[in-house]
N, C-alpha and C positions, 0 to 999 in steps of 0.2 A: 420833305425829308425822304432821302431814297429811304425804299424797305427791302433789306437785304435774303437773298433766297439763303435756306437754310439747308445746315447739314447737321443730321443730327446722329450722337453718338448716344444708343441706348446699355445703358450699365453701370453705373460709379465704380468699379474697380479699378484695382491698379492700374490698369491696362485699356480701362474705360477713358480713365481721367489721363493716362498717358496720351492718348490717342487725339482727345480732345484738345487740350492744350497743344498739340503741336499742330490740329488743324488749324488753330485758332489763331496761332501766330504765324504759320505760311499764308494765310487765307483770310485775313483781314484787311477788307473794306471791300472784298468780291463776296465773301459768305460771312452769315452769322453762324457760329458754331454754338447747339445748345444739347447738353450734356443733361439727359434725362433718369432719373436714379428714384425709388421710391423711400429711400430711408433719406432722411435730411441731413445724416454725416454720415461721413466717408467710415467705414469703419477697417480699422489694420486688424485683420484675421492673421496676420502672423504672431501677436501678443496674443488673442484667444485663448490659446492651450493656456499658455502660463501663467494669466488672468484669474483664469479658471479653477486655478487650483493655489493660489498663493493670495496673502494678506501684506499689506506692507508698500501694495504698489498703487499709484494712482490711475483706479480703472476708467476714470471718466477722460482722460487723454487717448483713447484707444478710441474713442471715437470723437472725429474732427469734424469740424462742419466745414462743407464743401464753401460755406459762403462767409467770409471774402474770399478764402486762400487760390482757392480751387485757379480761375484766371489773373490773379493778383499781377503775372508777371507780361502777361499777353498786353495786347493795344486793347485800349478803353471800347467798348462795343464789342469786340470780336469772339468774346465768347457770355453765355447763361445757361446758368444753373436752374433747371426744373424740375422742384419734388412732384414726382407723380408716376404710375406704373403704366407702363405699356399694356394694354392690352390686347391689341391687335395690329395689324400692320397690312395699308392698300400697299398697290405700288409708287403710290407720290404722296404718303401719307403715314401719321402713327396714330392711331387710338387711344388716348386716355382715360384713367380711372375717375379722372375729377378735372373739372374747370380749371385752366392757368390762367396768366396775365399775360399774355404777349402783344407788345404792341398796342395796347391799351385797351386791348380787349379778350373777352373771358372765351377760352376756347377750351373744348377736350378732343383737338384734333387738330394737328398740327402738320403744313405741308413740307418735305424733303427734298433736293435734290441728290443728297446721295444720303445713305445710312451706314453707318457701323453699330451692329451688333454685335458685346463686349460684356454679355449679362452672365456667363463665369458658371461654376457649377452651384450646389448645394452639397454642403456637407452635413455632417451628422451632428448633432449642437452635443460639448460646446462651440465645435468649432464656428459653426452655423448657430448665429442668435434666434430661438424660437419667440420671439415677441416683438414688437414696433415702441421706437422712439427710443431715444438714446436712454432717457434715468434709467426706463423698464429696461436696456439691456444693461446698462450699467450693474443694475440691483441685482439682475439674475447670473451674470460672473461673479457679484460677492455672496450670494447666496449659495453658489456651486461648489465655490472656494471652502464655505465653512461646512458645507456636507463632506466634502475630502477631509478638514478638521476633525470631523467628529466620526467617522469611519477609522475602524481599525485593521480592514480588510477588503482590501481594494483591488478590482480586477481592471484591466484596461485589455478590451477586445478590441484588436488590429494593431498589428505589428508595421503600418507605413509610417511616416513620418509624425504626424500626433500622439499617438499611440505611444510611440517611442517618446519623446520630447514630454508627454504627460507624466510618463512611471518615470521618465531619469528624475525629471522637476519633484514629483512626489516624495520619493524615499528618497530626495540631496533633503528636503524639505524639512521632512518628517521622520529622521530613520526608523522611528519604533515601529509605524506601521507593515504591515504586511503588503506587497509588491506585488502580483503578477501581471507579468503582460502574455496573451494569448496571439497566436497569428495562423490562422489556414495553411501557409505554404510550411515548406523545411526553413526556408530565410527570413526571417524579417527584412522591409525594404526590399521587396525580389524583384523589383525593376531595376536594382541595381547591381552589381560586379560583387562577388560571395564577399568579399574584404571588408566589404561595409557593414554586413553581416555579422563578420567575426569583430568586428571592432565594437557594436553595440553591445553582441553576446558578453564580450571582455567588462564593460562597461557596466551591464549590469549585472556582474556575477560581485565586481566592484564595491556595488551597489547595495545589494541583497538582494536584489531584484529577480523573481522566479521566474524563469523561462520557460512559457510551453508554447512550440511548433509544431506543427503540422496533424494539427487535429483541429478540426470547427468546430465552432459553440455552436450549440442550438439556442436561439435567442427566445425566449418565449415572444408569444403575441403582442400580450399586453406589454413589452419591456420587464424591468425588472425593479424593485421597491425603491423606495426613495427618502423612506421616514425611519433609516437606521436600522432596520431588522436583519434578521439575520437570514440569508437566500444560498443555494447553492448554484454557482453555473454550471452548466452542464457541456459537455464536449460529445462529440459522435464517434467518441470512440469509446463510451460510459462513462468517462472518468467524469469527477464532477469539484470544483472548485470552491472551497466555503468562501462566504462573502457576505458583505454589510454594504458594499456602494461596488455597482461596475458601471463602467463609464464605455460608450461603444464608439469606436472612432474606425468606422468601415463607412465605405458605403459616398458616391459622391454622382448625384444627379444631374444634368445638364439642363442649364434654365434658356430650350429651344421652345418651349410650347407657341413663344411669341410670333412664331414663324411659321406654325405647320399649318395654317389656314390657307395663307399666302401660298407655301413652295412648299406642299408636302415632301417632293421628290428630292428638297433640300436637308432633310431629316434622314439620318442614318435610323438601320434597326438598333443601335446603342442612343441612340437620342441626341448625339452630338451632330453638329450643323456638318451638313458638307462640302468645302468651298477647294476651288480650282486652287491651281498654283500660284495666281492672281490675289488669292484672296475673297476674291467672288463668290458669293453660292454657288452654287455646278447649276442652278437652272440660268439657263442663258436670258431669259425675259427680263432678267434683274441685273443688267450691268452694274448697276449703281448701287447695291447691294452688299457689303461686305460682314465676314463674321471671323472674330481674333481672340487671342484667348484659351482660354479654359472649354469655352462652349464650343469651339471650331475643331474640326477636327483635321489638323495640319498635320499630322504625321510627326511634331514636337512634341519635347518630354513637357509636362503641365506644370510649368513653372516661369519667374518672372522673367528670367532672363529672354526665354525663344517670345514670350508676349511680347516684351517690349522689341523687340527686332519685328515681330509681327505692325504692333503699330504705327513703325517706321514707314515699313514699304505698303501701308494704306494709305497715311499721308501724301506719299511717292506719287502710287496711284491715280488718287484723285485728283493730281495735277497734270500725271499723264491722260488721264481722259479729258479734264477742261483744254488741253492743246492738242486733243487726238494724238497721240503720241501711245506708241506701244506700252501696254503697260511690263511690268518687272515681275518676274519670280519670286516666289520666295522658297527658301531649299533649307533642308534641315540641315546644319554645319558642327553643331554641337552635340557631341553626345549628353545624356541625360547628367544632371548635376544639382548639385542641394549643398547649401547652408543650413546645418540643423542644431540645435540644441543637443547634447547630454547632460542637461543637468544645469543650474546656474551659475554658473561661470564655465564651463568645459561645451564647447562644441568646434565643431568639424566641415569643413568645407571637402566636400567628396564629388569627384568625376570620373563616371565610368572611360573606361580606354576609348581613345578618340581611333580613328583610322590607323594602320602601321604602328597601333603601340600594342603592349599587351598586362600594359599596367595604368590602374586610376592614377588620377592626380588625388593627393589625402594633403591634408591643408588640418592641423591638431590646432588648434587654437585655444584660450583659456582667460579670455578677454569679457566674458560676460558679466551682464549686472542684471540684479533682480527680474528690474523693471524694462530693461532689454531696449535701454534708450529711449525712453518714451516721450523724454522732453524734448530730443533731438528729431523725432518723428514729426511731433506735435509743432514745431516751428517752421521745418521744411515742407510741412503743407500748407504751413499757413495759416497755424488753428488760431492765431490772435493771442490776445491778453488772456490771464487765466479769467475775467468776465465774462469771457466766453466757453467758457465749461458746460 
């Protein structure tokens, strides 16, 4: 039996599992494609926020297991799934946290001819699960849910898109409780066109929802209580915020570290990867190297739309080098954009002005449910029979 040389895609995100699956099915019966991920299901961080704070929805479909769905649709062989965490990277080679099976045999080190690195950022939990294995994070969404229940004074620090999406979902929720959202800059969302700004402001005045910009919290050290008591937040401007639960949704880390042994000079001083127009790292020793994504720092807005066009032209790519063929550009074409929630049923498709215009695209929509399609989610990856929950 031939044994087919590998490419391997380190990440399970959207954009991981994008990437994969389409090497998998241009690239089958020349490469194995094996998609390396240390949680054993996919998890949709887009339900996160509203998991988080809502009862009523079934949390345990938010996280899918990569296996069957993940290559269900690919040629038999051409792509695997391996739970396990990178921890370091030769240049024909990835380092493992634990023993796999490949090949019928137990390895923690696996050889590559080409790589994508697709391992995304970290964010602040909830939107980021702080524990391993689906029930533990299952339990900790319904556990955060009913801390929001039982609060009657709730602060949400950061004003980007969680932040937002958590207080509309909160007080549509909950009206009795008390609302605020805080945000450092004048706008909330300030990578985006002032209009989207004014439209959340509208939103949660709507709402009840308290508005305060452009002052920072001082976050304490330790964080802030967690067993109902009663705290104040504090802003650096004195003023101080009473509360019983704040929830912090700042803050989003780049999960490069896998890489700075290898190509330190591939690490920006912000810690996000730094790859040519190609796609490539900028150190040239690494042709065969790629990084997409959230973790890469392409000059696109952090969202799925420029990934997935990202994980196109690596595909592209890697067939341009298997024929020596110039490889392709990638160019930022779209200005920044977002599908966001206000609330459970009401959100908003917002695009700042593209070139020669001097107006977003605004898209009002009022189509939402609870659970934010979960079962729809949950088939289109592939999650199986509910016996696989």
């Amino acid at each position: 039996m031939t044994v087919l040389r590998n490419i391997v895609v380190v990440g399970g995100s959207y954009v991981g599992v994008n990437a994969a699956q389409q090497l998998a099915a241009s690239l089958a019966g020349r490469f194995r494609v094996l998609l390396i991920e240390k949680h054993s299901h996919f998890q949709h961080l887009f339900a996160f926020p509203r998991f988080a704070v809502a009862t009523g929805v079934d949390t345990r479909k938010a996280f899918i297991p990569f296996v069957p769905g993940t290559f269900a649709s690919c040629p038999p062989g051409s792509g695997t799934f391996v739970q396990a965490e990178v921890t370091g990277l030769r240049k024909d080679a990835v380092q493992l946290d634990r023993k796999v099976t490949i090949d019928g045999q137990q390895l923690d080190s696996i050889p590559y001819s080409y790589l994508v690195i697709a391992t995304g950022t970290k964010l602040t939990p909830p939107s980021t699960i702080p524990v391993e294995g689906k029930m533990n994070g299952v339990d900790y969404l319904q556990k955060h849910a009913q801390k929001v229940i039982s609060s009657s004074s709730i602060v949400l620090i950061g004003g980007g898109a969680v932040g937002v999406q958590m207080a509309t979902d909160i007080k549509e929720l909950y009206p009795e409780k008390k609302v605020t959202l805080v945000h450092s800059r004048r706008n909330v969302m300030n990578k985006f066109d002032s209009k989207l700004h004014n439209i959340i402001a509208e939103r949660c005045k709507e709402l009840g929802i308290q508005l305060r910009t452009g002052s920072r919290v001082k976050v304490p050290q330790g964080g802030y209580p967690t067993d109902g008591s009663k705290f104040d937040v504090e802003l650096e401007d004195g003023s101080k915020i009473p509360a019983d639960f704040a929830i912090i949704a700042t803050g989003q880390t780049p999960n490069s570290a896998v890489l700075r042994d290898l190509s330190p000079e591939s690490i920006g001083k912000d810690d996000f990867i730094k790859v040519s127009k190609m796609l490539q790292i900028v150190d040239e020793k690494y042709p065969n190297i790629f990084a997409i994504g959230d973790v890469a720092a392409t000059g696109a807005h952090k969202a799925a739309r420029p990934a997935a066009r990202q994980a196109t032209l690596v595909v592209q790519n890697v067939h341009h080098l298997l024929n020596n063929e110039p490889l392709e550009e990638y160019e930022v074409i779209d200005p920044p954009g977002i599908h966001m929630t206000l609330g459970i049923t009401k959100n908003i498709v917002f695009r700042n002005p593209g070139l020669g215009s001097s107006e977003p695209v605004i898209k009002h929509r009022d189509d939402g449910t609870l659970d934010m399609n979960i079962d729809s989610v949950w088939e289109r990856r592939g999650g199986g029979s509910n016996a696989l929950l």
